[in-house]
N, C-alpha and C positions, 0 to 999 in steps of 0.2 A: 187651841192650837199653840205650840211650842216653837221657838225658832233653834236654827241652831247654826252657831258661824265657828266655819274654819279659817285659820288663819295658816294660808300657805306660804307665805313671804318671808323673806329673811332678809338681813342688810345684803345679801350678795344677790336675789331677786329670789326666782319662785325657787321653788323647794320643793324638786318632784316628789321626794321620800312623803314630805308631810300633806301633797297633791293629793297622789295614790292611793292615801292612808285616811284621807278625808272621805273620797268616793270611796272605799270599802267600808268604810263608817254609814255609811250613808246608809248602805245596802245592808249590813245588819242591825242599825238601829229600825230599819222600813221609814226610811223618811220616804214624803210620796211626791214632796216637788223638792228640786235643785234647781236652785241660782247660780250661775257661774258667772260673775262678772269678770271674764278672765278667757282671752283668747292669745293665739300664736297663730301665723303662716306656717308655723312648723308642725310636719305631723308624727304624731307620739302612739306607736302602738299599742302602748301599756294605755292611756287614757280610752284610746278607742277600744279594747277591749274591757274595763272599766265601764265606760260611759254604756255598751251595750250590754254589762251585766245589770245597771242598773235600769236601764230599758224592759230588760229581763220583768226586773223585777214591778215594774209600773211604777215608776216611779217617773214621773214629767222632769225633763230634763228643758232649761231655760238655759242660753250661753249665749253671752255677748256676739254678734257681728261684725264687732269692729268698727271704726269708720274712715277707712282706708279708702284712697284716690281707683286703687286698681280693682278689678273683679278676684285675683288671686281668694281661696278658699280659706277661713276662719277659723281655726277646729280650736274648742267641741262643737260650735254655731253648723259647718258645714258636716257634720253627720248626719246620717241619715234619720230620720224621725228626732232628733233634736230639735227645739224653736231655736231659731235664732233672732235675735234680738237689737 
């Protein structure tokens, strides 16, 4: 088994360009699980459609939960068929 880590971060915070670009890596290297230590309250349609190509493709998707006071939703944790964690 092979790992493989993206580095989405920059001194200014996430870095949707190199985000994107990790989950399409993903899906054409066929990685078959993802870790995403890495949640927002905010929701991003370029990940959600992302996140479900790589569903697509079986690939188990794991994403943080968060550990926030309120129920407000997680994403990628609160999509649908994602674990969240």
């Amino acid at each position: 088994m092979k790992l493989q880590h993206y580095n989405v971060w920059s001194e200014k915070g996430l870095d949707r360009t190199a985000y994107y670009n990790a989950l399409e890596d993903v899906i054409e290297r066929k990685i078959r699980v993802l870790n995403l230590s890495i949640g927002s309250k905010e929701y991003d349609p370029k990940v959600k459609e992302l996140i479900d190509k790589c569903l697509k493709n079986n690939v188990v998707v794991v994403a943080a939960a968060g550990d926030y006071e309120d129920s407000d939703p997680v994403y990628p944790a609160a999509f649908a068929n994602v674990i969240g964690v």
